[in-house]
C-alpha positions as CSV (number, residue, x, y, z in Angstrom):
1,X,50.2,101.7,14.5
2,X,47.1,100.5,12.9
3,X,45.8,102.8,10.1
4,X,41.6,102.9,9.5
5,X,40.3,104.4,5.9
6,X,36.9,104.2,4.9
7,X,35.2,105.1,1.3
8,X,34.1,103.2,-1.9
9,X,36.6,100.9,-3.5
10,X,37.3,100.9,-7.1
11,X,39.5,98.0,-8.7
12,X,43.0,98.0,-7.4
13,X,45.5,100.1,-9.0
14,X,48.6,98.7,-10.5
15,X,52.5,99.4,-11.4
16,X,54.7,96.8,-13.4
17,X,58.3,96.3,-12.0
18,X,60.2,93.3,-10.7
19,X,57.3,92.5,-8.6
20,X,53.8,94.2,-9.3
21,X,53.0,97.1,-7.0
22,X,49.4,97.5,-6.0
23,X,47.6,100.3,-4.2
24,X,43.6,99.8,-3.0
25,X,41.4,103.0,-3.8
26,X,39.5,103.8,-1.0
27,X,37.3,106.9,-1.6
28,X,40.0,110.0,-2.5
29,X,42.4,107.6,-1.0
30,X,44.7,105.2,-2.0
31,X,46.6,102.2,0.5
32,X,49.6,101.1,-0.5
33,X,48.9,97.2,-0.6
34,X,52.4,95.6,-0.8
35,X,53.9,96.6,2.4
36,X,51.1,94.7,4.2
37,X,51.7,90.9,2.9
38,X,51.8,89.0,5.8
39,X,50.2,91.6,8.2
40,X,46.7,91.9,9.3
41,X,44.2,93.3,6.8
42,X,40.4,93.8,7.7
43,X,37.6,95.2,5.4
44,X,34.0,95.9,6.5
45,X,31.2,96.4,4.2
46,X,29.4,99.5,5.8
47,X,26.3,98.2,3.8
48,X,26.2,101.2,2.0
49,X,27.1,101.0,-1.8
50,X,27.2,104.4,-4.3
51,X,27.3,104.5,-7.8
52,X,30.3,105.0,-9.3
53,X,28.9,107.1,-12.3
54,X,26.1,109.4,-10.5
55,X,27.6,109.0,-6.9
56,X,24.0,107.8,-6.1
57,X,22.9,105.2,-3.1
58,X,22.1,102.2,-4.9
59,X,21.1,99.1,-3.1
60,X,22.3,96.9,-5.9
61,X,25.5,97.2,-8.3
62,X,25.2,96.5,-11.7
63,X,28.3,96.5,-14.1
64,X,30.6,96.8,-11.7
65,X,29.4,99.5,-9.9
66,X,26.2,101.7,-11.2
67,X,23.2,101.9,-10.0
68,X,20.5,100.3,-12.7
69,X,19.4,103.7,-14.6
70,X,22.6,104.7,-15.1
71,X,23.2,101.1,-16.4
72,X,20.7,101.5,-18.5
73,X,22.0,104.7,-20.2
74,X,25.8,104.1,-20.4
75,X,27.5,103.3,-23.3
76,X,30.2,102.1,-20.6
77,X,27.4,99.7,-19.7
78,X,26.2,98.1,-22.8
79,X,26.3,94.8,-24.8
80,X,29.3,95.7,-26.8
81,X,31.7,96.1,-24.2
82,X,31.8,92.9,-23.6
83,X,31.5,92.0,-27.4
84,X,32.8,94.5,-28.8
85,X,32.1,92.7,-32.5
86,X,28.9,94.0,-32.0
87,X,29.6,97.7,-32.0
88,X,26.5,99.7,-33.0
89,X,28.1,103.4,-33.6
90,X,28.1,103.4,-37.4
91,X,24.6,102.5,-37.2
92,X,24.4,106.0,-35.0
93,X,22.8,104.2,-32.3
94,X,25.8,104.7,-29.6
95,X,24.4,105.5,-26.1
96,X,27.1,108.2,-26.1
97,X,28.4,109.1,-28.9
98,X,31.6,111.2,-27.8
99,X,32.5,108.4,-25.0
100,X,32.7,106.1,-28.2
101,X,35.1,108.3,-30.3
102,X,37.0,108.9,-26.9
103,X,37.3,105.2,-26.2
104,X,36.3,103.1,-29.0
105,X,37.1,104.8,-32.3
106,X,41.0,104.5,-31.0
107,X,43.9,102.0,-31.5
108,X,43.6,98.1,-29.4
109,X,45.9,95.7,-29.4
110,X,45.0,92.0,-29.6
111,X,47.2,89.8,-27.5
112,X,48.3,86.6,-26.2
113,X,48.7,86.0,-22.6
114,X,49.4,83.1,-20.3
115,X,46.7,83.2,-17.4
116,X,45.4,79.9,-16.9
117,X,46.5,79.2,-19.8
118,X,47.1,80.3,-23.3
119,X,44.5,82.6,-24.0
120,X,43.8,85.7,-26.5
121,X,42.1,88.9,-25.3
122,X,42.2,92.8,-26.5
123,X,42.8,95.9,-25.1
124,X,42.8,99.8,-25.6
125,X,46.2,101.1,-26.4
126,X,46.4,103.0,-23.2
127,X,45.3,100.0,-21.4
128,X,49.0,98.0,-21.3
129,X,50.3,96.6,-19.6
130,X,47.1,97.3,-16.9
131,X,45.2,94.8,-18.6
132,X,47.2,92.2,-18.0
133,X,48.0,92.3,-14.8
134,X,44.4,93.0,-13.8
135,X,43.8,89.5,-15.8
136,X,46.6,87.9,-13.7
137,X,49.0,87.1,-16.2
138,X,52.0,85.9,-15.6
139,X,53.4,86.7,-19.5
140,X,51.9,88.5,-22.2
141,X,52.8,89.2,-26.1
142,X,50.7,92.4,-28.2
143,X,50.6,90.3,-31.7
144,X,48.4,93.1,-34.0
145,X,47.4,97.0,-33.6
146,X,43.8,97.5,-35.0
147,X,42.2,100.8,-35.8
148,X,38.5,100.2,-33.3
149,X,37.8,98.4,-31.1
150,X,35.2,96.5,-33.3
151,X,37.8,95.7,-35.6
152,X,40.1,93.9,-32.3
153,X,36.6,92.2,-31.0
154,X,36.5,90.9,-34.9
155,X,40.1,89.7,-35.0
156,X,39.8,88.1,-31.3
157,X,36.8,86.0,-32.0
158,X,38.8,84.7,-35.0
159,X,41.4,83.3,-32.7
160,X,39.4,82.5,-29.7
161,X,38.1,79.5,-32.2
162,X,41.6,78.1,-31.4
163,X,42.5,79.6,-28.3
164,X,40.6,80.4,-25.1
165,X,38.9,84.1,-24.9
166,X,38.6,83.8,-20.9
167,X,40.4,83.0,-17.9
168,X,40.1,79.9,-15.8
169,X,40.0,82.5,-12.5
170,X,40.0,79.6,-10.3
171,X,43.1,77.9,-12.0
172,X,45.1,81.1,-12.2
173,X,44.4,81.7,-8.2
174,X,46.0,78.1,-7.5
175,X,49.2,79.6,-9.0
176,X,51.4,80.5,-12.0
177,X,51.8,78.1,-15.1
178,X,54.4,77.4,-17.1
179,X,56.6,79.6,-19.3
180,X,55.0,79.7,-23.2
181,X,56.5,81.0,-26.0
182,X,53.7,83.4,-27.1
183,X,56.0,84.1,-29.8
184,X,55.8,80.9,-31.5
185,X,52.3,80.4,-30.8
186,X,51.5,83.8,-32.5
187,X,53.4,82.1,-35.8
188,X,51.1,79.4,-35.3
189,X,47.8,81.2,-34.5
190,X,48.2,84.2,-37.3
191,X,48.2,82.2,-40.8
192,X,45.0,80.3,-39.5
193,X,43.3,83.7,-39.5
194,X,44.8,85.4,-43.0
195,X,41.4,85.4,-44.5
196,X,39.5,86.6,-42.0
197,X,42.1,89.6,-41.4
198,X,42.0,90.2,-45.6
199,X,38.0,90.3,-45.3
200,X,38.5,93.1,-42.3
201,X,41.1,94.9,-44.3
202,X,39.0,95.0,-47.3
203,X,36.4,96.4,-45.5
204,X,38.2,99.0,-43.0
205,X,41.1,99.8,-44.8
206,X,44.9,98.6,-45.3
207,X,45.5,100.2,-42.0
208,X,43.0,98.8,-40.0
209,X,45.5,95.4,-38.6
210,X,49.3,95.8,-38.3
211,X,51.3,92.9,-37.2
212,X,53.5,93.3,-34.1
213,X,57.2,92.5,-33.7
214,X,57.3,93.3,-29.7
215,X,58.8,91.4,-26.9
216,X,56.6,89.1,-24.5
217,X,56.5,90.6,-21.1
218,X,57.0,88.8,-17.8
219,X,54.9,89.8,-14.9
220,X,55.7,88.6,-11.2
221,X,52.6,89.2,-8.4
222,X,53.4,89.4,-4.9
223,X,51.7,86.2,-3.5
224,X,54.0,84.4,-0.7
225,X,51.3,81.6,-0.2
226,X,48.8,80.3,-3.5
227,X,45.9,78.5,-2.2
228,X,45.1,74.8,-2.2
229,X,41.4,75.2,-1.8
230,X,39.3,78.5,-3.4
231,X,37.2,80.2,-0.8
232,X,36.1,83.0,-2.4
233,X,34.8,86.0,0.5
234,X,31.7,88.2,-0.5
235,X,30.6,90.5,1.0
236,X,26.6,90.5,-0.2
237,X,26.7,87.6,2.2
238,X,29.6,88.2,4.7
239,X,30.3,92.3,5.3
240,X,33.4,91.4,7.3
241,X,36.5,90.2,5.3
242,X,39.5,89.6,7.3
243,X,43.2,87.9,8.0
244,X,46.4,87.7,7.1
245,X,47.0,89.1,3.3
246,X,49.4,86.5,1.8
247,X,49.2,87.3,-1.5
248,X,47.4,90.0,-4.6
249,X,47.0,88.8,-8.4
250,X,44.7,89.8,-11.0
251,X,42.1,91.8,-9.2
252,X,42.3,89.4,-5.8
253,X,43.1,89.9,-2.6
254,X,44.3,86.7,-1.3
255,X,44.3,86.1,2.8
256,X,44.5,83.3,4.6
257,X,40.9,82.7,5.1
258,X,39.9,82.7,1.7
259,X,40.3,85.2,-1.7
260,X,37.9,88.3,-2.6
261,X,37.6,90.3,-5.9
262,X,38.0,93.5,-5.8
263,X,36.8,94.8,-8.8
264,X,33.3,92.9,-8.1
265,X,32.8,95.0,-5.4
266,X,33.5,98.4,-6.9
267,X,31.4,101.0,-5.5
268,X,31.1,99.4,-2.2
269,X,31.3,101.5,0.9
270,X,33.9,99.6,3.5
271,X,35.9,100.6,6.4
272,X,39.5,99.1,5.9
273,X,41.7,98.4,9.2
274,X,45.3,97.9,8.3
């Protein structure tokens, strides 16, 4: 029996165990994703899209679904989310204030992971091993606990001048990679950046970077068939996506007609047909 939902999307929920579970928000609802590989899946764009903050009709998403004022206002939103080096709240010039004690002012990690490829990234404390697996990594290592999250976007820039900061998505679609030893790669990475940690210390606080002595975790998605060739489904230009589901990693939904990403289409309104 065929099972229709409709309501917006938000980026694909995720538990870690032998194989990744995954469950699609749908409005209030949630759709167990799994149990469908290898069945039909259809979504339909209803044209409509809402934004996620205000819950108002928008006819454009901007940062992964708002609508542009509250964009604008967001401290969710702005510049330093993505460089978070560039944090602005001492200067008292944080678009929220209490959102940045609540999310920023708090413990990250800075970690290796092994997406495409070796690569370093960061994440809030609250955020493993989510982050990962929304990244599609097939292995990941936390190698230092900071205090802020400026301090973990000043620590990742220091590596990513050895390592890679960003995913190759379309490498990481075409399948898993090889096994690294994150482990030994942290022994090689951390000594190149003693200074740079011993300036941040100085200037935050003996506290603010703690080395990590945990254990590199494995994650397994539940794709039965990679693809060869990346189609990539969107539906600002297509507002049906369907076929077979074959496979989910990272944020994608992978089918047999091509691969979509969810979480670029957060706020949009669809009608799902499972």
């Amino acid at each position: 029996m065929s099972k229709v939902m409709q309501g917006t999307l938000s980026k694909m929920k995720s538990t870690l165990g032998d194989v990744v579970e995954y469950y699609l928000p749908i409005g209030e609802e949630q759709l167990a994703l799994n149990p469908l590989i290898g069945k039909h899946l259809k979504l339909t764009h209803t044209g409509n899209i809402f934004c996620d903050a205000c819950g108002k009709k928008t006819k454009k998403s901007y940062s992964q679904g708002h609508c542009f004022p509250c964009m604008k206002k967001l401290a969710r939103c702005d510049m330093c989310i993505m460089k978070p080096e560039t944090c602005h709240y001492a200067k008292g010039t944080c678009r929220e204030p209490e959102w940045g004690v609540a999310n920023c002012m708090v413990p990250h990690y800075v970690y290796l992971s092994n997406t495409s490829a070796l690569k370093v990234g960061i994440t809030r404390h609250t955020q493993i091993p989510t982050r990962w697996i929304d990244q599609g990594a097939t292995q990941a290592l936390a190698i230092l606990k900071v205090k802020t999250r400026q301090i973990s976007g000043l620590v990742e820039i220091a590596i990513a001048e050895m390592v890679a900061d960003k995913t190759n998505w379309r490498a990481m679609l075409k399948g898993d990679n090889d096994a690294i030893d994150l482990k030994q790669e942290a022994e090689r990475l951390l000594p190149e950046i003693e200074a740079r940690i011993k300036e941040i210390t100085d200037l935050y606080g003996d506290d603010a970077v703690e080395r990590l002595d945990g254990e590199i975790v494995d994650i397994k998605f539940p794709v039965t068939e990679y693809p060869t060739k990346i189609t990539s489904h969107n539906f600002d230009k297509e507002p049906v996506v369907e076929g077979t589901l074959v496979g989910i990693k990272g944020q994608y939904l992978f089918f047999d007609t091509g691969v979509i990403n969810i979480r670029k289409f957060s706020s949009y309104e669809v009608l799902v047909e499972a």
